[in-house]
ZAMARGU-4260 file (C-alpha; in steps of 0.2 Angstrom, whole numbers, plus 5000, padded with zeros to 4 digits):
<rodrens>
0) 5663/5460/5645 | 5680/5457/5653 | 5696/5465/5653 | 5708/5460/5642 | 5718/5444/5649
5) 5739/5447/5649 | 5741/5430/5646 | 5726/5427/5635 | 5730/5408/5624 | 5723/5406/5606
10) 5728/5396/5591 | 5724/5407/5577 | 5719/5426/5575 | 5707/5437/5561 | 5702/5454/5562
15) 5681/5447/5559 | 5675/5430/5562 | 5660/5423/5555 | 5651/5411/5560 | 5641/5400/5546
20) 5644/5400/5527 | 5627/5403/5520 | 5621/5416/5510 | 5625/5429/5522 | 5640/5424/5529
25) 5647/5421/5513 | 5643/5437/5506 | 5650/5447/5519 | 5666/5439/5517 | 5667/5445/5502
30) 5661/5461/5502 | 5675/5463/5517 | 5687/5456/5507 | 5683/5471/5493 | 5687/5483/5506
35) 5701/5475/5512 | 5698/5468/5527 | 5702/5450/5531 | 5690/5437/5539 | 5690/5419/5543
40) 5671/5410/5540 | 5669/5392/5552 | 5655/5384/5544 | 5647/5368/5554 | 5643/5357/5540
45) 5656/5350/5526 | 5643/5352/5512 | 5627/5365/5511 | 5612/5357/5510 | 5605/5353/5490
50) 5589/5359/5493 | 5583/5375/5487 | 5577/5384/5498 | 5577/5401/5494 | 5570/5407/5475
55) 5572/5424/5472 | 5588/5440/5472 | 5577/5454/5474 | 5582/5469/5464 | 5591/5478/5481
60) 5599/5462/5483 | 5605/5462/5462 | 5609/5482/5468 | 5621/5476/5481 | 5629/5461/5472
65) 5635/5474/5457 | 5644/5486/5466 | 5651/5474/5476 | 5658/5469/5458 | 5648/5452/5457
70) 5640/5453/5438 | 5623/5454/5440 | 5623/5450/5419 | 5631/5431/5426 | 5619/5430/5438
75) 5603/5431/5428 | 5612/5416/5416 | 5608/5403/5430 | 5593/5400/5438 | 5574/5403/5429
80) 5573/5413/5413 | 5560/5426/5414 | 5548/5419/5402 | 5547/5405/5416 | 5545/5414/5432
85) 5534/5429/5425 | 5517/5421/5433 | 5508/5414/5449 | 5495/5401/5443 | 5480/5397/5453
90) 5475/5380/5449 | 5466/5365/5455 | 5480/5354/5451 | 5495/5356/5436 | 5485/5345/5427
95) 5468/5354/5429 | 5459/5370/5428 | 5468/5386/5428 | 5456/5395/5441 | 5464/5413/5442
100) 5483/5422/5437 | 5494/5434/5444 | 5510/5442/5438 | 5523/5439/5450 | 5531/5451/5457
105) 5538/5467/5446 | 5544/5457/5431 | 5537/5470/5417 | 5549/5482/5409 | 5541/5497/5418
110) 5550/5491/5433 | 5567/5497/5425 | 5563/5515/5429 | 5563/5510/5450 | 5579/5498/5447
115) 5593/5493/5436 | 5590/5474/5444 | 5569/5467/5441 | 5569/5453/5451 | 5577/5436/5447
120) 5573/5418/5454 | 5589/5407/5456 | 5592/5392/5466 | 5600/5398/5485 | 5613/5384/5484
125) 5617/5391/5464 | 5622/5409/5473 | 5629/5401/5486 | 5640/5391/5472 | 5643/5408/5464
130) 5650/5418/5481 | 5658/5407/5487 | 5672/5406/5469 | 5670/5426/5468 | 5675/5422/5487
135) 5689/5410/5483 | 5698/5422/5473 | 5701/5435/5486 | 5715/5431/5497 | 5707/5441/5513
140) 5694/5428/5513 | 5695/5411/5522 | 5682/5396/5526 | 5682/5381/5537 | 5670/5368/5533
145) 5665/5355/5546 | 5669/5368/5561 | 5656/5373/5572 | 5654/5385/5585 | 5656/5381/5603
150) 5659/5397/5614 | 5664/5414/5616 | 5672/5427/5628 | 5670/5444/5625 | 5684/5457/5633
155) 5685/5475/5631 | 5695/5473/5614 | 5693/5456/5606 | 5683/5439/5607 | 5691/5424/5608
160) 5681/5409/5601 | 5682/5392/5604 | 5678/5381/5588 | 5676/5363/5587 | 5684/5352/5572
165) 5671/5340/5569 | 5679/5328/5560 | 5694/5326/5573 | 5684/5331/5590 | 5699/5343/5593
170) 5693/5360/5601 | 5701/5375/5599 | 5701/5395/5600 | 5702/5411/5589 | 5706/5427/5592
175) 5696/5442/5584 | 5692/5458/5584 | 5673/5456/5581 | 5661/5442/5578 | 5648/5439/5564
180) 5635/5426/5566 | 5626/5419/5552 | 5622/5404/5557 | 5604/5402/5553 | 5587/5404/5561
185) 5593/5391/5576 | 5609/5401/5579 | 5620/5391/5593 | 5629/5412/5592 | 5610/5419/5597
190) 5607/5405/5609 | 5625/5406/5620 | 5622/5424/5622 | 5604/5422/5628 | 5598/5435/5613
195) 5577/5433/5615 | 5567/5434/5600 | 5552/5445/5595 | 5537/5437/5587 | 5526/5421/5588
200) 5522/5404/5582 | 5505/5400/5572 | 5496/5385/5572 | 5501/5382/5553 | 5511/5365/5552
205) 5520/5367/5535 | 5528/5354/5525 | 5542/5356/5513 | 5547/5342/5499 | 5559/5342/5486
210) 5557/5333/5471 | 5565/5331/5454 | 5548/5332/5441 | 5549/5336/5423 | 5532/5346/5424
215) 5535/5355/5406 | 5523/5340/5396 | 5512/5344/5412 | 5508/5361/5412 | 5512/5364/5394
220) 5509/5385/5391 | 5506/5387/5410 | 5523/5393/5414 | 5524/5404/5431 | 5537/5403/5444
225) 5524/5397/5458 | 5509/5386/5457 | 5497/5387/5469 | 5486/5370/5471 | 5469/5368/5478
230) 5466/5353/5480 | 5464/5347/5498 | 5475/5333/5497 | 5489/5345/5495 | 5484/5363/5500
235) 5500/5374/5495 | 5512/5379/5480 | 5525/5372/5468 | 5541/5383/5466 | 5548/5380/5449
240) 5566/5381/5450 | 5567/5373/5435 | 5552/5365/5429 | 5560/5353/5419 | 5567/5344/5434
245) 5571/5354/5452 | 5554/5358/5459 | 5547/5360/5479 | 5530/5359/5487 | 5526/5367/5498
250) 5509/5363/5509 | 5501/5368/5524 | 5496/5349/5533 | 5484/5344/5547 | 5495/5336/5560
255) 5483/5328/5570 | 5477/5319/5552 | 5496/5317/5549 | 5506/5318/5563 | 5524/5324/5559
260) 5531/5307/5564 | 5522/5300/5550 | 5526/5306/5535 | 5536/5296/5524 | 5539/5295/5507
265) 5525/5288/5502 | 5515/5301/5512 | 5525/5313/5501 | 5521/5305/5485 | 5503/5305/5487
270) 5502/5322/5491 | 5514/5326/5477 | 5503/5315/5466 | 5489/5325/5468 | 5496/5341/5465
275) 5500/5335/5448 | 5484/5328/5444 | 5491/5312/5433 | 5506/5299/5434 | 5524/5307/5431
280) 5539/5300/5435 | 5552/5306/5451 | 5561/5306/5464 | 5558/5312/5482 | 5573/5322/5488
285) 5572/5328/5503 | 5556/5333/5516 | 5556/5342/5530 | 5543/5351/5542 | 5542/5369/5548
290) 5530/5381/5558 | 5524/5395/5550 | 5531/5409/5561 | 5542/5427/5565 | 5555/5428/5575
295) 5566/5443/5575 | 5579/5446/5587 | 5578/5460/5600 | 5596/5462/5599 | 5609/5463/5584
300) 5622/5465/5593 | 5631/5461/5609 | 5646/5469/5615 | 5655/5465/5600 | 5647/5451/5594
305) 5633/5454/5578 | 5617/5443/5571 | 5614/5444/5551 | 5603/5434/5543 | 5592/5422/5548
310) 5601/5421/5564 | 5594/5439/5567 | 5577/5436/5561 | 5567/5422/5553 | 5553/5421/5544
315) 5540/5413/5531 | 5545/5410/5513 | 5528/5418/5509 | 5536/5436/5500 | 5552/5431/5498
320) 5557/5443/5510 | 5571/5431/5521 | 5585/5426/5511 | 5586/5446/5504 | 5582/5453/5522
325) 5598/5442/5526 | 5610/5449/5511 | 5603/5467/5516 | 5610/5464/5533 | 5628/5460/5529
330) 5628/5476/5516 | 5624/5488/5529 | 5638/5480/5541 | 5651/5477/5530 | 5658/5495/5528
335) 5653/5501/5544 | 5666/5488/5549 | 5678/5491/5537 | 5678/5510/5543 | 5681/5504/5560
340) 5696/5493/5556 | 5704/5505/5544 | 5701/5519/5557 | 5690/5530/5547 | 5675/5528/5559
345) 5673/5525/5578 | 5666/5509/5585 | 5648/5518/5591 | 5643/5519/5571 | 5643/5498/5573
350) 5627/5504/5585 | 5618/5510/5568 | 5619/5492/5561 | 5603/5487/5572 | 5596/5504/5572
355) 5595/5503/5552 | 5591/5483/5550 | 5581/5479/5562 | 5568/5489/5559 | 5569/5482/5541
360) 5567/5465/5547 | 5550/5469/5560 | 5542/5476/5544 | 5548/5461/5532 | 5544/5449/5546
365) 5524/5454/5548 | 5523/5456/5528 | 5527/5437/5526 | 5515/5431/5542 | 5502/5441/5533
370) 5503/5433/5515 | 5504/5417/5523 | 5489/5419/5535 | 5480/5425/5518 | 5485/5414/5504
375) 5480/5396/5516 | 5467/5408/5523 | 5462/5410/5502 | 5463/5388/5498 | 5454/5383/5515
380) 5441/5396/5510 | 5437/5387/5492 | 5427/5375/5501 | 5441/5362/5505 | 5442/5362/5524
385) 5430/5344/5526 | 5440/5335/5536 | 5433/5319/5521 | 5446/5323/5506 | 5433/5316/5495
390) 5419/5328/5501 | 5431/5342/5501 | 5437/5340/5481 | 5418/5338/5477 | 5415/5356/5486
395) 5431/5364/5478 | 5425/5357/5459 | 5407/5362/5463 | 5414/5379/5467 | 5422/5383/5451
400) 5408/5379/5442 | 5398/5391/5451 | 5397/5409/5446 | 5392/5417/5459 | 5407/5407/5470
405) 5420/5413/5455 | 5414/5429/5460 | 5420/5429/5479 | 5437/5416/5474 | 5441/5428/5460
410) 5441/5441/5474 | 5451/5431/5485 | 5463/5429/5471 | 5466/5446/5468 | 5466/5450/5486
415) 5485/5440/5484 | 5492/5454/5472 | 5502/5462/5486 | 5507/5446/5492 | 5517/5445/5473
420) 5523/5461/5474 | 5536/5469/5484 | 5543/5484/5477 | 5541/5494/5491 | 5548/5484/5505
425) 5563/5478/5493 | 5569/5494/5489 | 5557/5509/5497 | 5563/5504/5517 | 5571/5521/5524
430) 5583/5518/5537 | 5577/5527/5551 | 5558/5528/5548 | 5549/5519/5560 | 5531/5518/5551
435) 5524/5502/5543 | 5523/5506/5525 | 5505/5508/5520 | 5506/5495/5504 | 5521/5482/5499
440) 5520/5486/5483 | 5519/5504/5481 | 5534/5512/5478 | 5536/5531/5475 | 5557/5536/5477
445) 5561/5550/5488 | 5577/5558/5492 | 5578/5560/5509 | 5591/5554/5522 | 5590/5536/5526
450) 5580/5532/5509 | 5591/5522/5493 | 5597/5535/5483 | 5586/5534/5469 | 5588/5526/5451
455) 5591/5535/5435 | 5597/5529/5420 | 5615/5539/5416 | 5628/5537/5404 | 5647/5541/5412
460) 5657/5554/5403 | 5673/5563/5406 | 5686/5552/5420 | 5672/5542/5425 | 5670/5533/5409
465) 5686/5526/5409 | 5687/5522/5426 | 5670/5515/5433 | 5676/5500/5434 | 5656/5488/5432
470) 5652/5480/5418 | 5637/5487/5408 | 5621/5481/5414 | 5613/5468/5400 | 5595/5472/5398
475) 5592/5461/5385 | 5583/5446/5394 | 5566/5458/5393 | 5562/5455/5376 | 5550/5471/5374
480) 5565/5481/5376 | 5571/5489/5356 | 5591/5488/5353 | 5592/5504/5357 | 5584/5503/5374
485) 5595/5489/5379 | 5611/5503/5377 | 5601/5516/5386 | 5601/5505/5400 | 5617/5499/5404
490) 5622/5512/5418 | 5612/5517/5436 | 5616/5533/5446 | 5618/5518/5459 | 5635/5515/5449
495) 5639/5532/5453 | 5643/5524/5473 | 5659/5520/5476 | 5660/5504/5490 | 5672/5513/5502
500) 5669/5530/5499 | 5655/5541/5503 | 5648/5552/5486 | 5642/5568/5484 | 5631/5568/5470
505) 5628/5587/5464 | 5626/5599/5447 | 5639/5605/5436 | 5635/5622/5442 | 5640/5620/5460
510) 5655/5607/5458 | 5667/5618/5461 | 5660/5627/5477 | 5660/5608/5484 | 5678/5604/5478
515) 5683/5619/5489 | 5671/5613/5503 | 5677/5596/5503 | 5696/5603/5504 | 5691/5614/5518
520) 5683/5598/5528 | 5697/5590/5525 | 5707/5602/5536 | 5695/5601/5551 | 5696/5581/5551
525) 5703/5572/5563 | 5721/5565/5559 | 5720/5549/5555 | 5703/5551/5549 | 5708/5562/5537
530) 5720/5548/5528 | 5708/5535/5527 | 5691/5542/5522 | 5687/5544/5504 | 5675/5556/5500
535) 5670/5557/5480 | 5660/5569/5469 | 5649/5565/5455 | 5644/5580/5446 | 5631/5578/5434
540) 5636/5588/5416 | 5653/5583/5419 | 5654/5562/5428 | 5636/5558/5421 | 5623/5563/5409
545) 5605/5557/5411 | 5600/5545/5397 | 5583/5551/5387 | 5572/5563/5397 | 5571/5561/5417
550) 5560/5576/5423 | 5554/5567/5437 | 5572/5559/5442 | 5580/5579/5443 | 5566/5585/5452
555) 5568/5572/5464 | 5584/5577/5470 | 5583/5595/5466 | 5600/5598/5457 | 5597/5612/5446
560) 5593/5620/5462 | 5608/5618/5470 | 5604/5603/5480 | 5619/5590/5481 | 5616/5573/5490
565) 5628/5564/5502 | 5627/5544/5498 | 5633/5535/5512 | 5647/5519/5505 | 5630/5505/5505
570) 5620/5518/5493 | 5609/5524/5506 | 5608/5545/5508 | 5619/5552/5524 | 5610/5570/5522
575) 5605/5582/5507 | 5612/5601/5508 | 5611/5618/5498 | 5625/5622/5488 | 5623/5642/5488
580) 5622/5639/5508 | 5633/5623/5511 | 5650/5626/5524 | 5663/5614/5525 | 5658/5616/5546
585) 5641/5607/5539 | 5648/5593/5529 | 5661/5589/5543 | 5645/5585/5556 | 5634/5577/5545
590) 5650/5565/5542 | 5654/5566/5564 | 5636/5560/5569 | 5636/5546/5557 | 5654/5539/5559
595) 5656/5543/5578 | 5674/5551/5578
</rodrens>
């Protein structure tokens, strides 16, 4: 890093640069623009691409979108209902036999006791769409479409950026105070600052095709949100985005049978064809080929330079685990550099960015490799690896007639349930804990620092009821639900998490002892801390009641004994204390180490 230049040129100047306007980027724009700070995104292409892509918001990423103030109830309007998504079929193709069936993912109402969001599949470019106008509203929020990165140079107290106008050829630079770059898994950022990657290639060629099928006459009842196809002429799934017209396949190829160079469209409809099983009409989209492979960066940060997304870390759709790793990235950093440009924090809490993420992304990362190693590992074992397509469909068939095979493949098929079920990595990670969790699936909420803090289902009374400012949470679209339990879970103890403050969630029988706390922190801040950091309180019996009975919930957090929790502004537990022993001394360091005064 260099000093900073006395005569330093530039043509245009933003607090936060970012660099690409997917997913990522886009959302930290606007979460920045929430909390007040401006930023400029340069995106390299004048249109996203229309494929797909990514499926599925994961409940932390619903989480994040609602108290950012994006309605999680209009986002569950677009996209697949949840009559459609519910199931992951095993078949031999969409028009054959059904060989085995999984739920997929946590779609059952159960799941409303982890989370006020169950997952929901959408489209990537239909978020996109819906960002970018939440984004378009907020004056503190910019993008340039057709610019693409060129260079950067990093001095002790801003970056200037050099950005290339692609439609004119005409180069010039931009001031900042920091840099973001989300600018995808081939990251020119990553690249020009020689950031090397962790992780490995496999041997597994993959093939992704887009195409436009009205499947529903096709698979009639046989509704699921991915279709797994065994046939050897195709070997991998069907996403339905919408299965009446906005489908992808995905298949693992041999490419010395079909080397990449020769895929065509015909080559795509043949292998489309046979993962229907009989004549429908369609287009071919779009394909493209990709390795099955994790990379995840060894560094999220350079001087003042940051990777989010898949610029930090890519890896397979099998979980996914990508798109929501990404949006998990940006909603950890965004506060943390708000706080450093409003002067609440010092710049050493931008340090915890890669601390917290990265380890979230190691465990993501291996997660996807392993249910994509086992789920192609699962359609070669069925008895279709002949290298003869027509000897290969004989031993599949013959397979599923056999008993005693069913046996093994129903075994196989079940081995995949974790594969369909994240829970646990979507919302259980702990910032901080370095262990691989023992299953992806099972989640089990605790309250500890680092950890989400945990979900309960609240109704807000007193001031907070006429000042949270979220709609209610619409509940409706699981049909099991009674009238009456749709009202009974409209609001989250998630909710009770202001964006820019930190929360101090505690009983009615120690609210005051902390009000008098909190006012004697206040006196030992620094200065110009002290002016800009919010800290709120939300008192159970007085801010919130529980709705129904939640024994487990209270003794969770402990607050009938006096415990009271400090939630961190991204929802994620600073440190837990004991009211009858609590100081204003204590509160102060727990808030020091984190924000680095």
């Amino acid at each position: 890093m260099s000093p900073s230049k006395v005569d330093e040129s530039f043509d245009d100047e933003v607090p936060i640069l970012i660099v690409g306007g997917g997913p990522s980027g886009l959302l930290l724009a606007y979460m920045l623009a929430q909390l007040n700070v401006r930023t400029l995104i340069v995106e390299r292409y004048p249109t996203r691409l229309a494929a797909p892509k990514a499926h599925a918001l994961s409940p932390r990423s619903l989480e994040l979108c609602r108290q950012f103030g994006i309605d999680v109830n209009e986002i569950r309007s677009l996209g697949s209902c949840r009559e459609d998504a519910h199931w992951v079929n095993f078949i031999t193709n969409l028009s054959g036999k059904q060989v085995g069936r999984l739920p997929y993912e946590r779609m059952d109402p159960g799941v409303l006791d982890a989370t006020p969001a169950m997952i929901h599949n959408i489209p990537q470019p239909a978020f996109e769409e819906l960002v970018a106008r939440e984004l378009a509203q907020k004056p503190l929020g910019a993008i340039r479409k057709n610019h693409s990165f060129v260079r950067l140079e990093q001095f002790d107290n801003y970056v200037l950026t050099t950005v290339e106008d692609r439609s004119s050829g005409r180069e010039y630079v931009i001031k900042s105070t920091h840099v973001v770059a989300c600018d995808g898994a081939k990251s020119a950022v990553r690249r020009f600052l020689g950031v090397e990657s962790e992780g490995e290639d496999s041997f597994e060629t993959m093939m992704t095709i887009h195409f436009n099928a009205d499947l529903r006459p096709v698979i009639g009842d046989r509704v699921g949100m991915l279709h797994w196809i065994m046939d050897p002429e195709t070997s991998g799934f069907i996403i339905g985005y919408d299965l009446s017209g906005d489908l992808v396949l995905i298949c693992n190829f041999d490419s010395k049978k079909h080397p990449v160079d020769s895929w065509d469209e015909a080559l795509c409809r043949k292998t489309i064809n046979a993962a229907i099983g009989k004549d429908v009409k369609y287009d071919v989209l779009s394909y493209r080929p990709w390795i099955l492979s994790r990379k995840v960066a060894n560094e999220y940060l350079v001087g003042r330079v940051f990777l989010a997304g898949d610029a930090a870390h890519a890896f397979p759709p099998t979980g996914g685990l990508g798109l929501n790793s990404g949006l998990g990235d940006v909603h950890n950093l965004a506060y943390k550099l708000a706080a450093v440009h409003q002067g609440w924090a010092g710049d050493a809490i931008l340090n915890t960015y890669q601390t917290d993420r990265r380890q979230v992304a190691l465990v993501n990362s291996n997660q996807s490799v392993k249910n994509g190693k086992e789920i192609f590992g699962l359609l070669k074992a069925l008895g279709t690896t002949d290298e003869n397509v027509d000897v290969a469909r004989q031993n599949l068939y013959r397979n599923i007639q056999d008993p005693q095979a069913m046996v093994e493949i129903n075994k196989g098929i079940e081995g995949q349930r974790e594969h369909f079920d994240n829970l646990n990595l979507h919302i259980g990670y702990v910032y901080g804990d370095t262990e691989i969790p023992g299953h992806a699936s099972v989640f089990n909420p605790v309250c500890v620092p680092g950890a989400r803090l945990p979900h309960a289902w609240i109704r807000p009374v007193g001031s907070l009821k006429s000042s949270i400012l979220l709609p209610p949470v619409d509940s409706s679209y699981v049909s099991e639900l009674s009238a009456e339990q749709v009202k009974e879970k409209e609001y989250s103890t998630l909710d009770l998490c202001p964006l820019n403050a930190f929360t101090i969630v505690v009983d009615s029988a120690w609210a005051e002892q902390w009000k008098t706390c909190i006012a004697e922190a206040r006196e030992l801040l620094p200065t110009a801390v002290n002016s800009a950091l919010k800290i709120e309180t939300a008192v159970l019996g007085v801010d919130f009641e529980l709705q129904l009975d939640q024994p487990e919930w209270l003794k969770l957090m402990r607050l009938k004994e006096g415990q009271a929790t400090l939630v961190r502004p991204d929802q994620h537990i600073l440190a837990t204390f004991e009211s009858v022993s609590i100081s204003s001394e204590d509160l102060v360091e727990s808030l020091r180490g984190h924000l680095s005064w």
